[in-house]
C-alpha positions in Angstrom: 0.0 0.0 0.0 1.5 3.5 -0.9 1.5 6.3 1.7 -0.4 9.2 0.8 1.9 12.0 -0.9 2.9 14.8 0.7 2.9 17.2 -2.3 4.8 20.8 -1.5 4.4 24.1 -3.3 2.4 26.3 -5.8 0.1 25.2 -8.3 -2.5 28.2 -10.1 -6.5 27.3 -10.4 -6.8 25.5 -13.5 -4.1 23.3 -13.8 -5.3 20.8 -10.8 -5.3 17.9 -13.3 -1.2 18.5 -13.5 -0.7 18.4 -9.5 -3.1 14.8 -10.0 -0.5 13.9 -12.6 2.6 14.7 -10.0 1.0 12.8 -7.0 0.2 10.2 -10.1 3.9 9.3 -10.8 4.9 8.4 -7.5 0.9 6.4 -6.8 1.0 4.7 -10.4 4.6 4.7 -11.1 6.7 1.2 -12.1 7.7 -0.8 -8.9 10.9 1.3 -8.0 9.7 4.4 -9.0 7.7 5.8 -6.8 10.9 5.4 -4.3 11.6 8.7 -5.2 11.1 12.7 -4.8 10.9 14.9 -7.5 9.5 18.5 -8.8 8.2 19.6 -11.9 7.5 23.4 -12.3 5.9 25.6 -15.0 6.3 29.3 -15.8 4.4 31.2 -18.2 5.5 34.5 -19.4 8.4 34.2 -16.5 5.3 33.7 -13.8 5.1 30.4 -12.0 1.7 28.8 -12.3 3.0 25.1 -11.4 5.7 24.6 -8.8 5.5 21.1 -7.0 7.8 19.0 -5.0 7.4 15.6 -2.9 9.4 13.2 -1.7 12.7 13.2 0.6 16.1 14.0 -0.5 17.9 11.0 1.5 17.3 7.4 0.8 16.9 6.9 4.3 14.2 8.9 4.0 15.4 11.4 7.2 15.3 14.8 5.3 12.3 16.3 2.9 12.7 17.1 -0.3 12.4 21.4 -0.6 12.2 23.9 -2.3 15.8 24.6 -1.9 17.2 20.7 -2.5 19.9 20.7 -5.5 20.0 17.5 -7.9 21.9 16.6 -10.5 20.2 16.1 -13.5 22.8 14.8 -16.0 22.3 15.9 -19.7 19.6 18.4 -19.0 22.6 20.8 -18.4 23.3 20.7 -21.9 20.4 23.1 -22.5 21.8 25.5 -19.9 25.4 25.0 -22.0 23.6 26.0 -24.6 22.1 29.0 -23.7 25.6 30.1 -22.3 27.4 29.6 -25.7 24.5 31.6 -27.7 25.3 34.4 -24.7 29.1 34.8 -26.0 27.1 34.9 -29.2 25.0 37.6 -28.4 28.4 39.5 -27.1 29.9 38.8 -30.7 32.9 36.7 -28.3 32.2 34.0 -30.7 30.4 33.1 -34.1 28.5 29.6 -34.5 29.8 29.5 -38.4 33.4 30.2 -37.4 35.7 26.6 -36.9 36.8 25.8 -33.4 40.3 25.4 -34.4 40.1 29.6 -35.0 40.2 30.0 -31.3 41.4 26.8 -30.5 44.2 25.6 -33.0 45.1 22.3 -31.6 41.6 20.9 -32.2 42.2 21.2 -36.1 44.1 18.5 -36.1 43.6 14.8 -37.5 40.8 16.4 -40.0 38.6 18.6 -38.0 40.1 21.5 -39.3 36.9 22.5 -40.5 34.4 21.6 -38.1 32.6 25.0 -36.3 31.3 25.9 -33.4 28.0 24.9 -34.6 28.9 21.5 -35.5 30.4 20.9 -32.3 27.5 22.2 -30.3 25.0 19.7 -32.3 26.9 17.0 -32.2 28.4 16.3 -35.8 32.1 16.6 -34.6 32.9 12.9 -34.6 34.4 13.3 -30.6 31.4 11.4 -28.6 34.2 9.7 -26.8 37.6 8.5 -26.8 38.7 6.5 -29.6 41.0 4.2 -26.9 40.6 3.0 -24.0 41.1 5.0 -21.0 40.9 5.1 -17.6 38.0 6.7 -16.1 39.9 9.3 -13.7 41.3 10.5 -16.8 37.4 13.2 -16.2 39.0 14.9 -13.5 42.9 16.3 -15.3 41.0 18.5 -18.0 43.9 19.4 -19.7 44.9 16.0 -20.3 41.0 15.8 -21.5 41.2 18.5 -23.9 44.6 17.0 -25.5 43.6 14.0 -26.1 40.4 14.9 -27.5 42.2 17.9 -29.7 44.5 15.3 -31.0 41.9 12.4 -31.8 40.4 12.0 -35.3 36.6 12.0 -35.7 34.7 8.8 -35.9 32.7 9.8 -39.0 32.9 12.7 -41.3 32.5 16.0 -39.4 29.0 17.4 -40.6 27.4 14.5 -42.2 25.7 13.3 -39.3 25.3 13.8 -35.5 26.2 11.2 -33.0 25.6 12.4 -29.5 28.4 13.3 -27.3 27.4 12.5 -23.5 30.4 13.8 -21.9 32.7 15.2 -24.2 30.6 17.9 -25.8 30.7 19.8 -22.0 34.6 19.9 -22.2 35.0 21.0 -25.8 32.2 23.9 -25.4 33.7 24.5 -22.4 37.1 25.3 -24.1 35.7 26.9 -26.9 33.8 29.3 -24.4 36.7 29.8 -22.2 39.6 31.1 -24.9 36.1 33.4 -26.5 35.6 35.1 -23.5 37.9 34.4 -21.0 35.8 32.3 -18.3 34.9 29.2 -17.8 30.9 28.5 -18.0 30.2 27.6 -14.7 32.0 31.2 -14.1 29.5 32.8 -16.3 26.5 30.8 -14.6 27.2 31.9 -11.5 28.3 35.8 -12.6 25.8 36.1 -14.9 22.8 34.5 -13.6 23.5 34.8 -9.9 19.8 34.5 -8.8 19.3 31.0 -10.7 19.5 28.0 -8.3 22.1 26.2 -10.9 25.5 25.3 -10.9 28.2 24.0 -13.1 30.7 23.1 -10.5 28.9 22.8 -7.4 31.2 24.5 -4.2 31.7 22.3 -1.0 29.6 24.9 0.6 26.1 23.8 -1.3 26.9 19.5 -1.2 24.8 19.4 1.8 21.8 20.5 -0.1 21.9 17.7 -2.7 19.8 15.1 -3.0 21.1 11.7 -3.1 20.3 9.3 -6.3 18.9 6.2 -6.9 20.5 4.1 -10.3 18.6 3.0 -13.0 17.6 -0.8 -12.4 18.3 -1.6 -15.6 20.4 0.0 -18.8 19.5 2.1 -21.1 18.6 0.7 -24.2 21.1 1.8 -27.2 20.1 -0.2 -30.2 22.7 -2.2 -32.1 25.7 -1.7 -30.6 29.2 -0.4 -33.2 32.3 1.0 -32.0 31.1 4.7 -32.1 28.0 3.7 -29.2 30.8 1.9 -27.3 33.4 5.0 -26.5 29.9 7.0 -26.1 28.6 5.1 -23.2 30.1 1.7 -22.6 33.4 1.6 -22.6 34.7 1.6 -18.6 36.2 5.6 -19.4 33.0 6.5 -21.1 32.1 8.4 -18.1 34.2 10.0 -14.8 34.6 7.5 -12.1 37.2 6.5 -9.3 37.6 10.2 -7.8 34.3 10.0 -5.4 31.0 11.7 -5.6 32.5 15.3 -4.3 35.4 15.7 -6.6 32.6 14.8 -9.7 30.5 17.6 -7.9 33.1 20.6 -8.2 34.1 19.9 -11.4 32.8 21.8 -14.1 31.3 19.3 -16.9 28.8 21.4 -18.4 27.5 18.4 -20.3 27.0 16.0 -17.4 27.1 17.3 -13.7 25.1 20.5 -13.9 23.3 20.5 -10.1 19.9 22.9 -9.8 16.5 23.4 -8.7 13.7 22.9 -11.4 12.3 25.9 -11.1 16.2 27.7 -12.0 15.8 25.1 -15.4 12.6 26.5 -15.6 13.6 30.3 -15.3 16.8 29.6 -17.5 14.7 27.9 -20.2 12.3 31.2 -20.3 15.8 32.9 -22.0 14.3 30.9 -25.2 10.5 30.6 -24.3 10.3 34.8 -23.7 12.1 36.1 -26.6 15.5 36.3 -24.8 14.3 37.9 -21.9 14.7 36.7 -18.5 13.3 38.7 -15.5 12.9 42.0 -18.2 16.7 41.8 -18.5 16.8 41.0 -22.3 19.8 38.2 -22.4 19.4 37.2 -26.2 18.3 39.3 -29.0 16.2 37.7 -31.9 19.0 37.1 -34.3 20.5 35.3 -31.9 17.8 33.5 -30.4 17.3 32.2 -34.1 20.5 31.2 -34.4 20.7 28.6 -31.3 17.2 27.3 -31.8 17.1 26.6 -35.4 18.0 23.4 -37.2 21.1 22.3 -37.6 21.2 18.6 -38.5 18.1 16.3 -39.1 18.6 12.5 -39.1 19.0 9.6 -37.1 21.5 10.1 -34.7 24.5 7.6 -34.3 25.0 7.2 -30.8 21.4 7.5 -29.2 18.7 5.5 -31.0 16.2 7.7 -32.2 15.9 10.2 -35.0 16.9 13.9 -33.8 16.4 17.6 -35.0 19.4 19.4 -33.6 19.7 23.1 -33.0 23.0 25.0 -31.2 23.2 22.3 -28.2 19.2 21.9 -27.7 16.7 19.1 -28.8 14.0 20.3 -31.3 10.8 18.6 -30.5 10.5 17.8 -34.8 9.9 14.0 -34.7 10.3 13.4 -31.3 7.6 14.8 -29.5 9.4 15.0 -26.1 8.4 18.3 -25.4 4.6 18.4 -25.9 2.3 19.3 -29.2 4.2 22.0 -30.5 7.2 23.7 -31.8 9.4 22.9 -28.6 13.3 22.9 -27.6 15.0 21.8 -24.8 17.1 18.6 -23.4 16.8 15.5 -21.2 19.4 14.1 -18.7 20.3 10.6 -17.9 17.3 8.4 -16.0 14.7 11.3 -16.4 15.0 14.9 -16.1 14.1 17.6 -18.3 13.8 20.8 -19.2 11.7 22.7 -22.1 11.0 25.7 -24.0 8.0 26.6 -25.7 8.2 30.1 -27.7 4.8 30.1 -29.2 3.1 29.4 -25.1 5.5 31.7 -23.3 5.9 28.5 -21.6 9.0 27.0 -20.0 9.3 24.1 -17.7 11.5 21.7 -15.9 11.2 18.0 -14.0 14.0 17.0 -11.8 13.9 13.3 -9.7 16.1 11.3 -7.4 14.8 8.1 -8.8 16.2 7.6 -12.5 14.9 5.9 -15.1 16.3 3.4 -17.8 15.1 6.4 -20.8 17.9 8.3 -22.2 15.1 10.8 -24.2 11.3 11.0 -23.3 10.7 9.3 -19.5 7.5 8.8 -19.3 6.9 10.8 -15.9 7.7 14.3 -17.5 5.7 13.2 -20.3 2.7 12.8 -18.6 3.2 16.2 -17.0 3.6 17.7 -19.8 0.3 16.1 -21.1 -1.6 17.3 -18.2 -0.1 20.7 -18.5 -1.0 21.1 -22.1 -4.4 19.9 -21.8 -5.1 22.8 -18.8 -3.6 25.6 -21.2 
């Protein structure tokens, strides 16, 4: 028998059917799943009219979940990475046409002389992982990262075709960022956007707010496996490891270890859903707004197992349908988490859990949110 749900926070007359679908995942959820807290919120025009958290933050099950718990959700950081890079845009640091090896000359090496900033950012530079074998502590020395990476040839033809980068991506925007402008991301996050809950390199200061995960039960399903899917995900130094859970924490992988609050995803994501305006500070202009959300490869993808519209570092809804009914961007993480825009709405949203799924794009416990929420609007 499930206890009853203690469900925290704001949600606006009308959209009572989305608090039922909240208190729904963790009543109706798989076996597993409803082990878990979580908290989905909704703004609309920059105004929160959803804003809903259950659950605790330990697996003992000692400390609540609030509204001021931290999580790391994985991939869904990527979309934050975006929005930074198209920010360097905006302050003409850095061109999405112009090759990375402009700013960075080492990466032009073994035939990406001509891959750009662009490319990189959607995925068609060929790096998704290492091309050897490595060790996985290899993560935490980020020059020896970038050197290796500079040095390696691409695994397919730069430009023909994405194949997503899990890790890699966060180091090499990173870079690319950091010799445009002259700091680091997680710098600019914290400078920049100083009133978001979010962090890319989380201080020892803020671990005690963090929520602890619970692991997949099962992996992730990738499809037919090739040697391109194995240095993405499987090989044992796909992913950092052997350091300990605090070191991974205050390092800055934009790509992987982002830590924040739904409703700072929420408020970030408004950057794209509000016309580049966040808070009536106008962050991106039109032209560049246009520049990180349009397309910039179509096809199926040759690392993750589903067909993929790519803009500048965010997920198009085209095809997949992740995002709701319309023209939507945005980016999942690892085992569930999410965060959307939705230009044409005003809308922007995020879903953040300590309970992960096996679903690298599309969980079904955002989904269903997102259902509700779009049937209330």
């Amino acid at each position: 028998m499930t206890d009853p749900i203690d469900i925290q926070g704001v949600c606006a007359p009308g959209y009572e059917a989305v608090r039922e679908a909240f208190a729904a995942n963790f009543t109706e959820a798989p076996e597993g799943l409803n082990e878990q807290a979580a908290r989905f919120s909704v703004l609309i025009e920059g105004e929160a009219v959803v804003d809903l958290w259950a659950g605790h933050a330990d697996t003992a099950k000692t400390t609540p979940f609030t509204e001021a718990t931290l999580t790391s959700v994985f991939s869904t950081g990527k979309a934050v990475m975006a929005i930074l890079m198209a920010t360097a845009v905006e302050a003409g640091q850095v061109d999405y046409d112009q090759t990375v090896a402009s700013l960075w000359p080492e990466f032009g090496a073994a035939g990406k002389a001509d891959v750009t900033v662009a490319q990189l950012m959607s995925h068609q530079s060929g790096l998704p992982g290492f091309s050897e074998a490595v060790d996985p502590t290899i993560w935490f020395d980020v020059p020896a990262v970038l050197a290796r990476l500079a040095a390696q040839a691409p695994m397919w033809a730069p430009g023909t075709a994405s194949g997503y980068h899990p890790v890699t991506v966060g180091y090499l925007a990173n870079e690319v960022f950091r010799r445009a402008t002259g700091r680091t991301m997680g710098q600019a996050l914290r400078q920049d956007f100083s009133d978001l809950d979010l962090w890319i390199g989380l201080p020892e200061s803020e671990h005690g707010r963090v929520a602890q995960m619970r692991k997949p039960t099962a992996a992730p399903s990738l499809g037919t496996i090739d040697p391109i899917k194995q240095a993405a995900f499987l090989d044992r130094g796909s992913a950092p490891g052997g350091r300990g859970s605090a070191a991974w924490r205050e390092m800055e992988i934009p790509s992987a270890n982002l830590h924040g609050t739904a409703l700072g995803l929420a408020r970030m994501l408004g950057v794209v859903a509000n016309g580049g305006v966040l808070d009536g500070r106008s962050v991106l202009s039109a032209g560049t707004l246009e520049q990180l959300t349009r397309e910039r490869i179509h096809g199926p993808d040759k690392v993750l197992p589903f067909e993929i519209s790519w803009a500048a570092g965010l997920m198009r809804n085209d095809g997949l349908k992740v995002f709701g009914p319309d023209e939507a961007f945005g980016h999942y993480g690892w085992g569930g988490s999410m965060a959307m825009a939705d230009p044409s709405r005003r809308l922007s949203a995020a879903y953040v859990m300590t309970r992960q799924s096996p679903h690298l794009i599309g969980d079904p416990r955002p989904k269903r949110l997102l259902q509700a929420l779009y049937a209330a609007l």
